[in-house]
VEXGUDREN-726766 format. One record per atom (N, C-alpha, C, CB): residue number from 1; residue in one letter; atom name; x, z, y. Coordinates in steps of 0.001 Angstrom, whole numbers, plus 500000, padded with zeros to 6 digits. Atoms other than C-alpha are relative to their C-alpha. Last residue first. Glycine has a CB too. Layout:
// residues N
sedo;paza;zator;px;pz;py
NUM;A;CA;X;Z;Y
...
END
This chain:
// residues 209
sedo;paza;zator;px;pz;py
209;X;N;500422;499230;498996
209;X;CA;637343;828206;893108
209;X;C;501046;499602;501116
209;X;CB;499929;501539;499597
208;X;N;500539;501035;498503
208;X;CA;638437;825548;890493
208;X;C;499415;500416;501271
208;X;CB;498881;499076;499679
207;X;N;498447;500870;500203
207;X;CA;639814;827772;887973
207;X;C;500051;498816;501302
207;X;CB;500055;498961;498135
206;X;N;499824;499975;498306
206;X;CA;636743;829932;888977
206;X;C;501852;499615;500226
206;X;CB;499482;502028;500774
205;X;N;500792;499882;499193
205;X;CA;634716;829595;885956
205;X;C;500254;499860;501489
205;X;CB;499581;500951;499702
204;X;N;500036;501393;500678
204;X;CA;637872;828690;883223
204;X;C;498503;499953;501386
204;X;CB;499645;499856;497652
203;X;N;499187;500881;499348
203;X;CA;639508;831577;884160
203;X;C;499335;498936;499940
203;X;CB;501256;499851;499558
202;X;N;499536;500236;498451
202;X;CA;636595;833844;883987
202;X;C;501155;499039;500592
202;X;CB;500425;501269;500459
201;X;N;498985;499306;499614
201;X;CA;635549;832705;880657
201;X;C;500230;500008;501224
201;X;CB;500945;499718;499469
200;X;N;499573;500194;498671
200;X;CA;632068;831243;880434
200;X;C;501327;500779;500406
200;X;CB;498877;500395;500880
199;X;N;500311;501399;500328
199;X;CA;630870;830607;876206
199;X;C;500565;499561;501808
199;X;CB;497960;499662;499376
198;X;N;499370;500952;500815
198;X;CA;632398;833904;875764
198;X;C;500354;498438;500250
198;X;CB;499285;500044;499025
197;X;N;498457;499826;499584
197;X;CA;630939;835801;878592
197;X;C;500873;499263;499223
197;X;CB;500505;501407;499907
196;X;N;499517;501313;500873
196;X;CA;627361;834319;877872
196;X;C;501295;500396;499971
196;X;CB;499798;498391;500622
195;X;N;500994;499789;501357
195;X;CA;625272;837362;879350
195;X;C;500788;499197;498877
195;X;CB;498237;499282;500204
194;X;N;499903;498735;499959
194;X;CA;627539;837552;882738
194;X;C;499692;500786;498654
194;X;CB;499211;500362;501022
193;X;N;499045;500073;500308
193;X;CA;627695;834232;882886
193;X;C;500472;500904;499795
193;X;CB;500459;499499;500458
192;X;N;499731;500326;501328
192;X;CA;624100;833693;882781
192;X;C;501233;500343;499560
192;X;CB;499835;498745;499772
191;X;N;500678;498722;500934
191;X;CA;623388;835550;886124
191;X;C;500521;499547;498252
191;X;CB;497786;499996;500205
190;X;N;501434;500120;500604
190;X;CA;625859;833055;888086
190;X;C;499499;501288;498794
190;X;CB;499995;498403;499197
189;X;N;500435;499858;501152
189;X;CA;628463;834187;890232
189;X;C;498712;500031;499253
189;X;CB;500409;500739;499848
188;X;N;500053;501124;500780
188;X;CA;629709;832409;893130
188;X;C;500108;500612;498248
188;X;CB;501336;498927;500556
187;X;N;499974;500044;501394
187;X;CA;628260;834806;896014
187;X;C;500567;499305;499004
187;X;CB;499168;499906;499751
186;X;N;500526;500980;500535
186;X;CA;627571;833321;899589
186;X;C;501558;500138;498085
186;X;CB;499995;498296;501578
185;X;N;500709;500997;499633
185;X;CA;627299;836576;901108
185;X;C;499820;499000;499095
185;X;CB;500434;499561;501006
184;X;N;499075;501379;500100
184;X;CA;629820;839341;899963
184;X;C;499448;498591;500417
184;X;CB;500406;499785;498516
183;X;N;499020;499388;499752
183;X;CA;627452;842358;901449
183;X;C;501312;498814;499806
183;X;CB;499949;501289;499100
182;X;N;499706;499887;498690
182;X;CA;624498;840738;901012
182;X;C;500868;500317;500968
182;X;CB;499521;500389;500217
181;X;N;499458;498375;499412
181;X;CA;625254;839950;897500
181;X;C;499696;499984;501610
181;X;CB;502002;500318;499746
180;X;N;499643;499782;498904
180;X;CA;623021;837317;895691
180;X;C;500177;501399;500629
180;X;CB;499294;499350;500550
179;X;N;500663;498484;499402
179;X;CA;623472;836624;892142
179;X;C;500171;499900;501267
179;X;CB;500686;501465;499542
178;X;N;499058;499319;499962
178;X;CA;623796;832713;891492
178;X;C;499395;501822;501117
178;X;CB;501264;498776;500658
177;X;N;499914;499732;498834
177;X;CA;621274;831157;889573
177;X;C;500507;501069;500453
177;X;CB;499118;499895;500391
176;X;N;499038;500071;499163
176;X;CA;621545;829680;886567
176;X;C;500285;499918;501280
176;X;CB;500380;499424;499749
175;X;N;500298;500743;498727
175;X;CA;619162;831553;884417
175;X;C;501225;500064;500733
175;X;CB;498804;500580;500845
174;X;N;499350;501403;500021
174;X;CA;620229;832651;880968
174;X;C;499535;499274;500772
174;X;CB;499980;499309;498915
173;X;N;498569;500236;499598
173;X;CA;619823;836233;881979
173;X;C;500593;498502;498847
173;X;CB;501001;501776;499684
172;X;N;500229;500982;500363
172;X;CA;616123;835961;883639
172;X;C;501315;499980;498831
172;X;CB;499825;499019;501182
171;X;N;500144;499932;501123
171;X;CA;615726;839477;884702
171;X;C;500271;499022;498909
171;X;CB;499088;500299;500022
170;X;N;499404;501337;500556
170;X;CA;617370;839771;887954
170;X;C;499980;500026;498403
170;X;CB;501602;499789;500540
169;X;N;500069;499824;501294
169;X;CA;615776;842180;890166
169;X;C;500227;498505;499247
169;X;CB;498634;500708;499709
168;X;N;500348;500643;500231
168;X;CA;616482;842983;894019
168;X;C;499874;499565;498254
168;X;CB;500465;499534;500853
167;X;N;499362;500280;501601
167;X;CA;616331;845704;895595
167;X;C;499322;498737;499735
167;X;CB;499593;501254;498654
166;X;N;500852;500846;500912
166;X;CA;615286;846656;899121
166;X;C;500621;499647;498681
166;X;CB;499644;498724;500677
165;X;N;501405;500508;499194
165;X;CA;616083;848321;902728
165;X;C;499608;499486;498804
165;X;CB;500009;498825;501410
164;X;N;500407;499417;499326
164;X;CA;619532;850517;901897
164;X;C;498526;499339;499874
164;X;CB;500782;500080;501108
163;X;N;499269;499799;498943
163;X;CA;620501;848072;899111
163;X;C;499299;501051;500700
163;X;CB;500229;498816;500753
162;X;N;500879;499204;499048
162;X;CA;619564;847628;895427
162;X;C;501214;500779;501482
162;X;CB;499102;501463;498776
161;X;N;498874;499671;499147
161;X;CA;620864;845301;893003
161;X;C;499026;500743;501212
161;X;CB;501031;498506;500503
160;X;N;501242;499725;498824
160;X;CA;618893;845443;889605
160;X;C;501445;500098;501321
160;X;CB;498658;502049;499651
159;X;N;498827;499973;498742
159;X;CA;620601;843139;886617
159;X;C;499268;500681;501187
159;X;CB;500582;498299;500550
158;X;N;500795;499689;499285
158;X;CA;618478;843362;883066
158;X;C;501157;500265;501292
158;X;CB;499048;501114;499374
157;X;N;499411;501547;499250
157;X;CA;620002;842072;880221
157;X;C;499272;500032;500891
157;X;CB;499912;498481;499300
156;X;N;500630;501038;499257
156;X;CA;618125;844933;878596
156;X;C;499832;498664;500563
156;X;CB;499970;500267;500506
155;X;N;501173;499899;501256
155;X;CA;620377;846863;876166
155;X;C;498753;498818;500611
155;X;CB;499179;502028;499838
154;X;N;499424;501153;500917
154;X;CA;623409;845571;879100
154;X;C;498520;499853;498663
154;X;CB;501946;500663;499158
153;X;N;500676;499460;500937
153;X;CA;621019;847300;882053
153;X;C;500776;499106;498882
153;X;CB;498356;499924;500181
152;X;N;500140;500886;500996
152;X;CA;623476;846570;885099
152;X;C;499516;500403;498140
152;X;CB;501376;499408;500158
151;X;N;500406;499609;501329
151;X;CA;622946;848440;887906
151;X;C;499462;499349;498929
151;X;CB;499312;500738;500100
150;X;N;500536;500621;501086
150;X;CA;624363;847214;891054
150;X;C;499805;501090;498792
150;X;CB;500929;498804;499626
149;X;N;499891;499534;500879
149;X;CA;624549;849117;894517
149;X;C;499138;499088;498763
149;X;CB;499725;501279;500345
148;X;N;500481;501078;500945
148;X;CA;625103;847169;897911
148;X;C;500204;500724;498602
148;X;CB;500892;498492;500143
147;X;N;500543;500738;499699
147;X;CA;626108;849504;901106
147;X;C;499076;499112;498937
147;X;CB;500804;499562;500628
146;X;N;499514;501124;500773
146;X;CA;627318;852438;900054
146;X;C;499026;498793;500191
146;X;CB;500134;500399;498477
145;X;N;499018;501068;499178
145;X;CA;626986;854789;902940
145;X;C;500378;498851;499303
145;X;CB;501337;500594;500421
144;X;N;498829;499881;499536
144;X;CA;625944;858092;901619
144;X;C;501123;499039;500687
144;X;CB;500366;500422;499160
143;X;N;500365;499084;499151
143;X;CA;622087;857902;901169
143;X;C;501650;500138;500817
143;X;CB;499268;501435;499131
142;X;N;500432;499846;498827
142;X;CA;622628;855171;899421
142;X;C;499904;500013;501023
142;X;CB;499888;500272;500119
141;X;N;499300;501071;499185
141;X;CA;625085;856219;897044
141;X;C;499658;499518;501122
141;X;CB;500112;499032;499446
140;X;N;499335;499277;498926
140;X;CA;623004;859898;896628
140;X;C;501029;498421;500300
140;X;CB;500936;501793;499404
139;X;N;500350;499080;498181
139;X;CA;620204;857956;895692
139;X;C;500689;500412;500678
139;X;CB;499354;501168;500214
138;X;N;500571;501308;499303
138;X;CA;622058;855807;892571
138;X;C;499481;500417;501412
138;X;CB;498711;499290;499099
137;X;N;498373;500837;499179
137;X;CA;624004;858660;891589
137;X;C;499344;498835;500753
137;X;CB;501469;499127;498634
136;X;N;499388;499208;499644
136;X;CA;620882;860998;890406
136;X;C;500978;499307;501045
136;X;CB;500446;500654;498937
135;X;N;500353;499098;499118
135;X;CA;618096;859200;889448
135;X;C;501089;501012;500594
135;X;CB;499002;500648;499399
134;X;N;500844;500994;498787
134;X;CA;619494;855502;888377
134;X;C;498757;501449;500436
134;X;CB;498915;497987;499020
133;X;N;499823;501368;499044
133;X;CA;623079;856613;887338
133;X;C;498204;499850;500528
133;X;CB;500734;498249;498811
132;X;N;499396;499448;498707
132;X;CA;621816;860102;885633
132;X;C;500285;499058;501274
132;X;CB;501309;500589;499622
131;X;N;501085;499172;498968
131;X;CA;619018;859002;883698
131;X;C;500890;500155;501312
131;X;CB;499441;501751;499350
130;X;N;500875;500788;498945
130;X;CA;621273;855685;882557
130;X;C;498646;501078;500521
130;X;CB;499333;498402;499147
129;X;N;499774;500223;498353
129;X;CA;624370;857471;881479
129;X;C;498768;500013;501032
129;X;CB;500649;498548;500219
128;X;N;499366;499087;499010
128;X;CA;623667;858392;877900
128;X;C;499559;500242;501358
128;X;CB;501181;499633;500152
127;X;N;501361;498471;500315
127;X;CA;621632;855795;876944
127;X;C;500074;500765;500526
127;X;CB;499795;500857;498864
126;X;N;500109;499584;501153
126;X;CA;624095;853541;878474
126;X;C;499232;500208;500234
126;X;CB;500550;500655;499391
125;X;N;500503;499060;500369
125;X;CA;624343;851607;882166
125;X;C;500194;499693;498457
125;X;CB;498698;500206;500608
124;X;N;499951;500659;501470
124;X;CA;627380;849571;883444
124;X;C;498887;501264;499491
124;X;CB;501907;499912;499049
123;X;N;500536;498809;501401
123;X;CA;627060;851091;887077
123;X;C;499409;498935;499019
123;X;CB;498464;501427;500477
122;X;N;500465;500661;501094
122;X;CA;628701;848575;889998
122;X;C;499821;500845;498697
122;X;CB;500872;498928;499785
121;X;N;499685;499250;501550
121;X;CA;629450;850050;893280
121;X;C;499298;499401;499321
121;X;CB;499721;501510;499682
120;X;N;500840;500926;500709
120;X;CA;629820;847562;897154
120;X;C;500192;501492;498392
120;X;CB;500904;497801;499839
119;X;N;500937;500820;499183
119;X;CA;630871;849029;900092
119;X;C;498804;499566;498827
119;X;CB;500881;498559;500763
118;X;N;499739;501831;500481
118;X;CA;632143;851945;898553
118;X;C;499472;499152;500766
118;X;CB;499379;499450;498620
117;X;N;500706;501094;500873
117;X;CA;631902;855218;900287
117;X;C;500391;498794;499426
117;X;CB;499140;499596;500558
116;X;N;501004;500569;499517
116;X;CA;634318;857957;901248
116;X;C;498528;499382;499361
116;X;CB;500611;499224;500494
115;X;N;500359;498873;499556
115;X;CA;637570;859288;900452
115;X;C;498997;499529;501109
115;X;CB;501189;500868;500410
114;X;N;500541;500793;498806
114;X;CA;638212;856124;897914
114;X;C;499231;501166;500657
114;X;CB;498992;498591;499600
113;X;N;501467;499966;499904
113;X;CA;640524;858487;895268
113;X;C;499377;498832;501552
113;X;CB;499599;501942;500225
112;X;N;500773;499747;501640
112;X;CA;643895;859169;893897
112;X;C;498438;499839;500029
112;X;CB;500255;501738;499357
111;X;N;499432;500326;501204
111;X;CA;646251;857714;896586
111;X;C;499258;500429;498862
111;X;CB;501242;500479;499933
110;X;N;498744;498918;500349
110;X;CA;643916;857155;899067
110;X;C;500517;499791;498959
110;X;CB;499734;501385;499884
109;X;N;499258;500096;501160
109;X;CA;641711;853937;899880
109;X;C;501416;500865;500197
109;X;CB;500228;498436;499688
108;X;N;500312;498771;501141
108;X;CA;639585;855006;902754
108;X;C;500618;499903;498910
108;X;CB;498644;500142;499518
107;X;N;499184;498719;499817
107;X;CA;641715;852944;905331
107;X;C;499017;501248;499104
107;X;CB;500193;500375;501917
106;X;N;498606;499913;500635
106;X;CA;640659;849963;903583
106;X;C;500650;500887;500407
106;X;CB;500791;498999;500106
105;X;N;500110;498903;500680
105;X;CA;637460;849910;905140
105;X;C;500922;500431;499037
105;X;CB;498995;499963;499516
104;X;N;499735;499243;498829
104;X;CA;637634;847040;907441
104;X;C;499626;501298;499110
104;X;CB;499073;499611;501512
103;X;N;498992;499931;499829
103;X;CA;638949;844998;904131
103;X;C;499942;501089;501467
103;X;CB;500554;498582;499945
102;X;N;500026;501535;499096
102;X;CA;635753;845384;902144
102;X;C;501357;500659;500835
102;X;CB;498158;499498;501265
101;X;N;499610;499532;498483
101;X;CA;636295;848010;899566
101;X;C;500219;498800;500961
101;X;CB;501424;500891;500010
100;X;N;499245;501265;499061
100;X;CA;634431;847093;895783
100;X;C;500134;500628;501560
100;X;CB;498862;498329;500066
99;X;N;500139;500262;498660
99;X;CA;633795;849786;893350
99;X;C;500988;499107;500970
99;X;CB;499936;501185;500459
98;X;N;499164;500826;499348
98;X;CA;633645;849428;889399
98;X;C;499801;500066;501509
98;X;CB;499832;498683;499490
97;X;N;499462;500779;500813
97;X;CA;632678;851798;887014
97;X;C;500769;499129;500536
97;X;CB;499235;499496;499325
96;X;N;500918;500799;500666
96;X;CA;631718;854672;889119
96;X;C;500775;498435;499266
96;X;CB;498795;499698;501216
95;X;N;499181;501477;500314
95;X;CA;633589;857297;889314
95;X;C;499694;499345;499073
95;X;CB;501307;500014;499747
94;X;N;500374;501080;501596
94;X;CA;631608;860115;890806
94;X;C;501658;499095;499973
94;X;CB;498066;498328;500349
93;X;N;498628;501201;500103
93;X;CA;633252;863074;893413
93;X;C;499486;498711;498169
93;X;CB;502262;501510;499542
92;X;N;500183;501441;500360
92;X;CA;629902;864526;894614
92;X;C;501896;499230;499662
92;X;CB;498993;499165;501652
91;X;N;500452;499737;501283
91;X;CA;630340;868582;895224
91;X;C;499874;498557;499429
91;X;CB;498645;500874;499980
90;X;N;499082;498824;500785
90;X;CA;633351;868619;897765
90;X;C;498931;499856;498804
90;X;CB;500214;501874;500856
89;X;N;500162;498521;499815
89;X;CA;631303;865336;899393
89;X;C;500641;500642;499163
89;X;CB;498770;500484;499946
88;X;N;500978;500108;499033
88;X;CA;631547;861495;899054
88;X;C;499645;501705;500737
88;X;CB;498630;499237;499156
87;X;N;500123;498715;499442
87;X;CA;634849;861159;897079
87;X;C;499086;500045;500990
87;X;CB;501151;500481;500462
86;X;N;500936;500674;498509
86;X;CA;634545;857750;894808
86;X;C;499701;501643;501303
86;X;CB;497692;499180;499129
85;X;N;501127;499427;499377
85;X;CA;637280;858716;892478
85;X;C;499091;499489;501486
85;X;CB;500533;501246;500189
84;X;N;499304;499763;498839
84;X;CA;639375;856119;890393
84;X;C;498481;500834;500591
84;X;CB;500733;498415;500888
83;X;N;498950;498826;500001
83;X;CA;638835;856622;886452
83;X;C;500874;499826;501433
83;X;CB;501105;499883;498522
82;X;N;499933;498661;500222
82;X;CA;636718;853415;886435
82;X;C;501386;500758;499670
82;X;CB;499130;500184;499002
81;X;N;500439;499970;500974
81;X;CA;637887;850046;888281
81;X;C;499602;501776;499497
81;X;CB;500965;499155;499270
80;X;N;499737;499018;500434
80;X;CA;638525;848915;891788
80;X;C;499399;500724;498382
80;X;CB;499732;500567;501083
79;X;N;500889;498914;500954
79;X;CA;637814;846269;893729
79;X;C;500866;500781;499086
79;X;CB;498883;499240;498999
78;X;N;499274;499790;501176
78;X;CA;639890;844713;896866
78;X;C;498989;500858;499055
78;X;CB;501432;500749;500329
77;X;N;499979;498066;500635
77;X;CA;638170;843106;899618
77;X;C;501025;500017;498753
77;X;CB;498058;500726;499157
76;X;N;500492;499307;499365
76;X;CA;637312;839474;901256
76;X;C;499966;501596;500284
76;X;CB;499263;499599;499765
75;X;N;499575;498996;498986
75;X;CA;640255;838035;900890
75;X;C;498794;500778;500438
75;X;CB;500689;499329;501237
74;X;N;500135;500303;498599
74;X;CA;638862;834834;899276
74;X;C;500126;501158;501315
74;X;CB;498678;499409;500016
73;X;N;500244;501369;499430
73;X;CA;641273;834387;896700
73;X;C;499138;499190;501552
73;X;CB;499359;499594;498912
72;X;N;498992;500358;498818
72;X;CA;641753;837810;896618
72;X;C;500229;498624;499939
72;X;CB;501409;500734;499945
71;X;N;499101;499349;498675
71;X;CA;638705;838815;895914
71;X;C;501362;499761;501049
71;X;CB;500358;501001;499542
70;X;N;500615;500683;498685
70;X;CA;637548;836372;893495
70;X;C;500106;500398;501257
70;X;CB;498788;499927;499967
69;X;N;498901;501228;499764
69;X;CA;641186;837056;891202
69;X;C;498603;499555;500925
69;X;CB;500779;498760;498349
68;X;N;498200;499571;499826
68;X;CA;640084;840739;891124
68;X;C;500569;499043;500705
68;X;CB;500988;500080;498571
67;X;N;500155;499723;498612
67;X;CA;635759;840183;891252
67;X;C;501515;500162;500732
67;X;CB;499081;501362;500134
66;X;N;500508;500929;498993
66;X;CA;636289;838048;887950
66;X;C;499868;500441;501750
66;X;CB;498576;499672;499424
65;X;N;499616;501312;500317
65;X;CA;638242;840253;885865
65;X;C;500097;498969;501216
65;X;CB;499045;499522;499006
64;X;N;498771;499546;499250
64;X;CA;636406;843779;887154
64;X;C;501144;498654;499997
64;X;CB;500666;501488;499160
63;X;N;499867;499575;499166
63;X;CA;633690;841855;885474
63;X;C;500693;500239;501166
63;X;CB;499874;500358;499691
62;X;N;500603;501797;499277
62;X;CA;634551;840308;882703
62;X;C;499862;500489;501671
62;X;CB;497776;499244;499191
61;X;N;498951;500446;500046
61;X;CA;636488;844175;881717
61;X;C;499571;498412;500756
61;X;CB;500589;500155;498483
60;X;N;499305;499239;499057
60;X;CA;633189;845617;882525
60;X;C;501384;499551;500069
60;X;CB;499924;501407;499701
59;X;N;500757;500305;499004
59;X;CA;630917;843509;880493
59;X;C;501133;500211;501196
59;X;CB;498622;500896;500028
58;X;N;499989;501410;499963
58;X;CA;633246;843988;877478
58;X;C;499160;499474;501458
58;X;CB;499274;499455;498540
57;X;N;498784;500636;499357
57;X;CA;633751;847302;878156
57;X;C;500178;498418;500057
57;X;CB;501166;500519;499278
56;X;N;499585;499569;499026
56;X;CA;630063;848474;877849
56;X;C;501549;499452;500502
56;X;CB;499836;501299;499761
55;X;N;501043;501043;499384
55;X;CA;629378;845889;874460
55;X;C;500596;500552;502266
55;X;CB;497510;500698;499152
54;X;N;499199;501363;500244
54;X;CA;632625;847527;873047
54;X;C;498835;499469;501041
54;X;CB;500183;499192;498126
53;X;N;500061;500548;500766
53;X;CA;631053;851732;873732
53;X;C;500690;498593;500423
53;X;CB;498830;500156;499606
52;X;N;500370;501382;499565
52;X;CA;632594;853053;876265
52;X;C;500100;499549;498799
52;X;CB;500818;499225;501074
51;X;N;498931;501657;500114
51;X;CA;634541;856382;875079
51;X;C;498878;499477;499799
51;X;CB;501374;499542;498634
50;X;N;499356;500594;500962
50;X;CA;631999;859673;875566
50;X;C;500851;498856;500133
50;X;CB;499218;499754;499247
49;X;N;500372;501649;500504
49;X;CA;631515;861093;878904
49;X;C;500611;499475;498753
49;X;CB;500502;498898;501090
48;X;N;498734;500934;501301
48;X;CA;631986;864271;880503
48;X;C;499396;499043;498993
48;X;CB;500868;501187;498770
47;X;N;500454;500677;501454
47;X;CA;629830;865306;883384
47;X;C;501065;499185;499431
47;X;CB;498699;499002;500119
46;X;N;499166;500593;500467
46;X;CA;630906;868248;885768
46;X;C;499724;499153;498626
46;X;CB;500866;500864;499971
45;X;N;499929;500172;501382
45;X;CA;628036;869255;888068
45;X;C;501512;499178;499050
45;X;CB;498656;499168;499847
44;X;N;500020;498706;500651
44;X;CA;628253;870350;891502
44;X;C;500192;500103;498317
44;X;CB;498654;500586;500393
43;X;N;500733;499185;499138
43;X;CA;626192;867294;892729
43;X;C;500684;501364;499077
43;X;CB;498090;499675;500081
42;X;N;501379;500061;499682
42;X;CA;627774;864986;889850
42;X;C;498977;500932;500689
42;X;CB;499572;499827;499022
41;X;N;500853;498703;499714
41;X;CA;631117;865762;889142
41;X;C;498672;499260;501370
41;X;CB;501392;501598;500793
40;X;N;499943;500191;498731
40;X;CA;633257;862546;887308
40;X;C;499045;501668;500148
40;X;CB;499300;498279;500591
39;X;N;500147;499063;499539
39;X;CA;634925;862570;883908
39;X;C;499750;499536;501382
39;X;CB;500931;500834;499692
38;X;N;500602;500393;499692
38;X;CA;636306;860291;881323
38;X;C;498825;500663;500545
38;X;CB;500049;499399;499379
37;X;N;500988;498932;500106
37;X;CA;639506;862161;881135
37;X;C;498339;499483;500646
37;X;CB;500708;501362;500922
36;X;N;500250;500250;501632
36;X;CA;642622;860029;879946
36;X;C;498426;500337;500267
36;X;CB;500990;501211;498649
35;X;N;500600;501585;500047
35;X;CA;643063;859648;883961
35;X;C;499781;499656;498718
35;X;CB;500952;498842;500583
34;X;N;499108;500569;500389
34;X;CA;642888;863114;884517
34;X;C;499503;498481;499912
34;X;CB;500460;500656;498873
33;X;N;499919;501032;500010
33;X;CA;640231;866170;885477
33;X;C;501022;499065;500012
33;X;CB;499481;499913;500559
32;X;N;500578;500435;501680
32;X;CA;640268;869409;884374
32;X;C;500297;498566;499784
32;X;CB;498163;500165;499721
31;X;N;498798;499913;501353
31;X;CA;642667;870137;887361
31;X;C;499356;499522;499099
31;X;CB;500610;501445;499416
30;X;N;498751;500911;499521
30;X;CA;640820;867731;890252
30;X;C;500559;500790;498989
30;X;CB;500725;499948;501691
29;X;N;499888;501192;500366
29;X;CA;637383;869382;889069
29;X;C;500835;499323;500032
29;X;CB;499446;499509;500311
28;X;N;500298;499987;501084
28;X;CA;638160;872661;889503
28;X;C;500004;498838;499273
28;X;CB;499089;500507;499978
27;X;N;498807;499530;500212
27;X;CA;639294;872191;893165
27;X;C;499988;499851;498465
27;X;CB;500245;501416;500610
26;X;N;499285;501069;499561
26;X;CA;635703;870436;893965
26;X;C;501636;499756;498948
26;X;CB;500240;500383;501735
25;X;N;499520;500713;498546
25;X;CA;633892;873089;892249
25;X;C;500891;499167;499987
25;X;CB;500501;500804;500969
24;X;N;498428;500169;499716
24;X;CA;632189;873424;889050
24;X;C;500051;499869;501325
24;X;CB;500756;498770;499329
23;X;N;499372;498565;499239
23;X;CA;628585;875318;888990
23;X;C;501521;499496;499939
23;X;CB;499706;501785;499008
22;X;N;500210;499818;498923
22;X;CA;627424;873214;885897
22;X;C;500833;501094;501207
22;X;CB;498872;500182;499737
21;X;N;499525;498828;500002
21;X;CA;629056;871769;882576
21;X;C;499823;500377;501802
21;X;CB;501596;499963;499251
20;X;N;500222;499473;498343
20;X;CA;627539;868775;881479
20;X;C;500578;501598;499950
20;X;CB;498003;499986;500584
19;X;N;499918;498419;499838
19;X;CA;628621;867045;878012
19;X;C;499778;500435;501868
19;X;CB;501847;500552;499308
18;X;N;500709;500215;498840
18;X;CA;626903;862632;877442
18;X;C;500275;502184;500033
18;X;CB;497966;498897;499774
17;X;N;500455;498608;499845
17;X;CA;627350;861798;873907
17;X;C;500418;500033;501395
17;X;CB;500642;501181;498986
16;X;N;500129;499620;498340
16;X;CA;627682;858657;872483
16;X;C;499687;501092;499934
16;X;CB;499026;499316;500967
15;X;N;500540;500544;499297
15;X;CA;628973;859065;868671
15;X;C;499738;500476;501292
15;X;CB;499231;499732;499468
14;X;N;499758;501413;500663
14;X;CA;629443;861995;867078
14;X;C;499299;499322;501075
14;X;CB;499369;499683;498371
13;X;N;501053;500231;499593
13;X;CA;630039;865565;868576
13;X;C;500116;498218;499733
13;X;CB;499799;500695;501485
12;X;N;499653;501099;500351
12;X;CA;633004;868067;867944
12;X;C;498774;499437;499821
12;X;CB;500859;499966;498998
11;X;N;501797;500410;500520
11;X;CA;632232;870598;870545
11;X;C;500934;498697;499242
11;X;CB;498260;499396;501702
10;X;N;499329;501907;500547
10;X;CA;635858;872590;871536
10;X;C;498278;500003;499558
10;X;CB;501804;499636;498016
9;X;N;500643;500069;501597
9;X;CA;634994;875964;873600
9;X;C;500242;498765;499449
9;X;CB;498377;500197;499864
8;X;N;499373;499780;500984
8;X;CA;637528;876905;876572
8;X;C;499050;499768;498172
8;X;CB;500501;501462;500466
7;X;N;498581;500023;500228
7;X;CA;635148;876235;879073
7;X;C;501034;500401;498537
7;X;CB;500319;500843;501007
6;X;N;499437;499066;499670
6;X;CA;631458;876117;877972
6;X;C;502236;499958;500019
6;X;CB;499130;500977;498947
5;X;N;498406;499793;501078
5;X;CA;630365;872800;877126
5;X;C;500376;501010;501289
5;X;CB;501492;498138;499585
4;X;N;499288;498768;498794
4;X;CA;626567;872311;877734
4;X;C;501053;500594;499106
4;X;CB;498775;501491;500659
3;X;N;499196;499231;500937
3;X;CA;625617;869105;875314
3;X;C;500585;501117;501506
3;X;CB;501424;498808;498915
2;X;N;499422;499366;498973
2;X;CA;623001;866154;876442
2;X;C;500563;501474;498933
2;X;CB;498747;500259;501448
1;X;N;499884;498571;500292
1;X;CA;622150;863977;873702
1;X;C;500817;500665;501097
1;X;CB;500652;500240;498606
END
């Protein structure tokens, strides 16, 4: 359900929900916006976001988890979680669920935002979410310099990674074969573990990394 929220009006609104409010600018967006405030601006647009459903944080907490302690184990980068801004233009400031900064790109990490591209972004799709992430945010990443973009269908169990030149699709998800990043190379996460999170805790996966 999409919802046009006029400033100063309250919408009380059940369940997911998904408010747009067009014609914001840059400036606009940095007061409304907060770190309680699940909020990014989408070409000009200001989209507000219900609270993450359990299935959505649960992915996303494994996740951000595993790329934290695989990062700096092997130094390749530091990642980053939602409610930090991805600043690509005055009208594009997303924040996407999880973005990864390889280490020659570490001078885009500001204090309230990555004033740039990601190398690597990771979109936990909803109902909600998933027109906007895979026609709207997904092109302009791209187009803007992000090298390796995931989109992870949880209703689906459906994994798509898509780069400048090609995508790749990972439908299987109790197959044990490990995702491949072009960007991190030789990968050590399997597709199942992603689906099984219980039965594969991250300490217990890369206790031996």
């Amino acid at each position: 359900m999409t919802v046009l929220l006029k400033f100063g009006e309250e919408k009380l609104i059940d369940k997911e929900y998904i408010i747009l409010q067009p014609d914001v600018t840059e400036a606009e967006f940095w007061e409304y916006a907060n770190e309680d405030m699940n909020c990014e601006l989408i070409n000009g647009v200001l989209v507000i976001h219900s609270p993450a459903p359990e299935l959505h944080e649960s992915i996303f907490k494994y996740l951000l988890t595993f790329f934290n302690i695989y990062l700096e184990k092997t130094g390749k980068g530091k990642v980053y979680g939602s409610r930090f801004v991805m600043r690509l233009s005055p009208k594009w400031n997303p924040e996407p669920d999880l973005m990864i900064i390889l280490p020659n790109n570490y001078s885009r990490i500001q204090k309230n935002m990555v004033d740039g591209p990601a190398d690597i972004v990771i979109e936990i799709l909803s109902k909600t979410t998933k027109e906007i992430d895979l026609t709207k945010k997904l092109p302009k990443f791209l187009e803007s310099g992000v090298q390796e973009v995931w989109m992870i269908d949880p209703e689906e169990k459906l994994i798509t990674i898509y780069t400048p030149a090609e995508k790749r699709i990972y439908t299987e998800s109790q197959s044990k074969e490990f995702i491949v990043s072009p960007v991190l190379g030789q990968l050590t996460l399997k597709i199942k573990w992603i689906w099984n999170r219980d039965e594969f805790p991250v300490y217990k996966i890369l206790e031996n990394f």
